[in-house]
C-alpha positions as CSV (number, residue, x, y, z in Angstrom):
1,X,0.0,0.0,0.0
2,X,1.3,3.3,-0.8
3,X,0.3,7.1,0.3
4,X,0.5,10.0,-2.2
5,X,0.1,13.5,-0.8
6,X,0.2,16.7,-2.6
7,X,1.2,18.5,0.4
8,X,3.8,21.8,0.1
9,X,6.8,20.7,1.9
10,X,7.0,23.1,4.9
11,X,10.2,25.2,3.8
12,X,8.2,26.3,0.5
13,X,4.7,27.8,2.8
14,X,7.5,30.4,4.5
15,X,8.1,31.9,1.4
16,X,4.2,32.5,0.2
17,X,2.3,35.4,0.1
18,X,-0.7,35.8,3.0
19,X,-3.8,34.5,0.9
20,X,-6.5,37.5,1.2
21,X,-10.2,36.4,1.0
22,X,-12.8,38.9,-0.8
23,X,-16.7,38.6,-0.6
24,X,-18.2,40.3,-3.6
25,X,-22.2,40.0,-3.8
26,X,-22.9,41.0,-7.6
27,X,-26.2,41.3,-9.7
28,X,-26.5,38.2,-11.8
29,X,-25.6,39.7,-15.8
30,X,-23.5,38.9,-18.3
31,X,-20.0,40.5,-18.2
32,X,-19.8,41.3,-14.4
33,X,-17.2,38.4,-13.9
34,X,-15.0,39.6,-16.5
35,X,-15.4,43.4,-15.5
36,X,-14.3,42.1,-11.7
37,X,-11.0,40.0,-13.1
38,X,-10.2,43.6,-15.3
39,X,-9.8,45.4,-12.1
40,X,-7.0,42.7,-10.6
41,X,-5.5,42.5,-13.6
42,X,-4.6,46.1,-14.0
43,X,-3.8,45.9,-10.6
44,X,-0.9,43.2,-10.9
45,X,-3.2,41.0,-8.8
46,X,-3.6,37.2,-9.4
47,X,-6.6,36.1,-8.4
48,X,-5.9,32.4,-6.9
49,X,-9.1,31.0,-6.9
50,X,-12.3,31.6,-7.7
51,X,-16.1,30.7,-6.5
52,X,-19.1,32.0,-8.0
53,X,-22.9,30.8,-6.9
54,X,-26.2,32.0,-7.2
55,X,-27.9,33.6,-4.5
56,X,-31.2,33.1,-2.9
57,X,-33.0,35.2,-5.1
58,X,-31.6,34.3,-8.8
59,X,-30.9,38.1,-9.3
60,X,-28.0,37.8,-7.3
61,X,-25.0,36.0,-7.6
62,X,-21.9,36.0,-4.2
63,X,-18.4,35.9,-5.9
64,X,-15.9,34.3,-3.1
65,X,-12.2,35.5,-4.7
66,X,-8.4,34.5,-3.0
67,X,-5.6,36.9,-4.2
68,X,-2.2,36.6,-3.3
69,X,-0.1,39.7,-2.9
70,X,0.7,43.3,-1.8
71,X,-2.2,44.0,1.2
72,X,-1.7,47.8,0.7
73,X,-3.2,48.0,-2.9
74,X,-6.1,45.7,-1.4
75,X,-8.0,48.1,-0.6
76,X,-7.8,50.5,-3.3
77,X,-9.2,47.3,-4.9
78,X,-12.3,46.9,-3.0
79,X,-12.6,50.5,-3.8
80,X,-12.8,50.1,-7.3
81,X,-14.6,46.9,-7.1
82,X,-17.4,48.6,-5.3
83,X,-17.8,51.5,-7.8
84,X,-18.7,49.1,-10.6
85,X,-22.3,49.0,-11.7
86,X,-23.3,45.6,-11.1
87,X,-21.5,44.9,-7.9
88,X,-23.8,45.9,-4.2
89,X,-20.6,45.6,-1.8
90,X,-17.4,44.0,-1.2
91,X,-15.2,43.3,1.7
92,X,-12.6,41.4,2.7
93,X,-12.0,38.7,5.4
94,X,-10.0,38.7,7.7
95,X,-8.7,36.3,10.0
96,X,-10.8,37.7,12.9
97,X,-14.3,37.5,11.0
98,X,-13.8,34.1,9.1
99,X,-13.5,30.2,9.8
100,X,-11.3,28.3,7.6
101,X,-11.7,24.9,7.0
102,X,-10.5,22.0,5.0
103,X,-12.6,18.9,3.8
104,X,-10.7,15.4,2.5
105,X,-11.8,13.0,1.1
106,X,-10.8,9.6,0.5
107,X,-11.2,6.8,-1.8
108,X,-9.7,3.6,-0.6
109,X,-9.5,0.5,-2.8
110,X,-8.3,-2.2,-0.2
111,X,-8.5,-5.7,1.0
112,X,-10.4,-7.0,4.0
113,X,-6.8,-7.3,5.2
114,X,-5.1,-4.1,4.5
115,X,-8.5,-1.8,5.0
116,X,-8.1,-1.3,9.1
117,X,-4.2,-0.5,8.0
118,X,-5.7,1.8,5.6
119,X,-8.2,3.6,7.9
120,X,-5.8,4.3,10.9
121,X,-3.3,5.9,8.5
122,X,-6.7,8.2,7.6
């Protein structure tokens, strides 16, 4: 039996940038997305990931965006976020407003004899 983990070796996390989070509630058009992403990129900004879902009422759409970089242009950021048409409000969290957590999950294709192995690894 064998493990494989995509883990960052712990000498490599040192080196990254503090991952910012951004909530950015939006009216649900065409374009909005693209106009958002315009504003990091002339920023320098590279958004690491990315979530968009619909709201409650269908009109509405909650953009969840991770960037990676300089905090002090942040919030000019927000700022310009929030002056475009389709987007109500921004804001970012921080850690003292936000719960991080991680899910796994796991596939295991073992034998009767290797599966209790398997699941105290887990």
């Amino acid at each position: 039996m064998s493990i494989v983990t995509t883990d960052i070796p712990p000498e490599d996390v040192a080196h990254l940038d503090p991952v910012h989070t951004l909530s950015v509630f939006v009216n649900n058009k065409a374009g909005v997305l693209m106009r958002i992403c315009q504003v990091f990129a002339r920023r320098g900004y590279n958004i690491d990931s990315l979530v968009v879902s619909q709201g409650r009422d269908k009109q509405f759409s909650r953009m969840t965006i991770g960037i990676s970089g300089d905090p002090d242009g942040l919030e000019q950021i927000i700022l310009q976020v929030t002056k475009l048409v389709d987007v109500i409000h921004c804001v970012e969290h921080t850690k003292d407003d936000s719960v991080d957590k991680e899910l796994l999950l796991v596939k295991v294709l073992a034998g009767k004899d290797d599966r209790t192995e398997a699941l105290q690894i887990i």
